[in-house]
N, C-alpha and C positions, 0 to 999 in steps of 0.2 A: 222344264220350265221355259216357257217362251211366254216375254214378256212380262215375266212376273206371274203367271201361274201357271202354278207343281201341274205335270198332266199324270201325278201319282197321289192329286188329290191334296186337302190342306187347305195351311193359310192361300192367297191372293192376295195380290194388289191390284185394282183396277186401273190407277195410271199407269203402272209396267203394262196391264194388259192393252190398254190402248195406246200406249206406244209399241208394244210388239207387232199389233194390227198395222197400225203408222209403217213400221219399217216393211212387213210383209210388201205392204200395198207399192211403197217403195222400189220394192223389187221388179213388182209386176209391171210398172209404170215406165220401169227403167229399161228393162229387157223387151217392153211394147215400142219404146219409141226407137230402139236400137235396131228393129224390124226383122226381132226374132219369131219364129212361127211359135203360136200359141203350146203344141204339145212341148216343145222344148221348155216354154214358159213353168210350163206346170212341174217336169220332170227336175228343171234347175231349183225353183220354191223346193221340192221335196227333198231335193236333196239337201237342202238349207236347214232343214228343217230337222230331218234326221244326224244332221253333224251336230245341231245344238243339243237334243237329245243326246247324242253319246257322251260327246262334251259334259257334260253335267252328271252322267251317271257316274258312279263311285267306281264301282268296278272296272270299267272302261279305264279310268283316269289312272288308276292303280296299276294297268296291265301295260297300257303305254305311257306317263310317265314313269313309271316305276317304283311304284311304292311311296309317291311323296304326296298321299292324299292326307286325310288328318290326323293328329299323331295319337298315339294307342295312349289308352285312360291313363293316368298315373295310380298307383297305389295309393290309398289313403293311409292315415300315418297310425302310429300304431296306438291305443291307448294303453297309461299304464304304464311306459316306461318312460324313464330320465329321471 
């Protein structure tokens, strides 16, 4: 999810998305006037881009923080007794 939409498909929000575009372009603008060479330009965006991606997947977050994604269903209670 960058910026507000899942790229696994889904709900969206359109102002997440346009502020995601917003910070994207941010990037670009920022690394342009720093008088970084364009292919650099491109390969740092990706890489931004794929850290948000891991960042957000489940499994990822599970294998490096360690287990502390969301916590397992509880049992429902029983009917019938008390």
């Amino acid at each position: 999810m960058i910026g507000g939409t899942s790229l696994a498909g889904g709900r969206f929000s359109l102002g997440g998305t346009v502020v995601g575009a917003l910070i994207i372009q941010t990037l670009t603008t920022t690394i342009y006037s720093i008088g970084v060479a364009a292919e650099t330009t491109l390969l740092f965006k990706a890489l931004v881009v794929t850290a948000v991606c891991l960042v957000q997947s489940p499994s990822f977050r599970a294998k490096v923080f360690g287990g502390r994604g969301r916590a397992a269903p509880r049992e429902p209670p029983r009917r019938g007794e008390g």
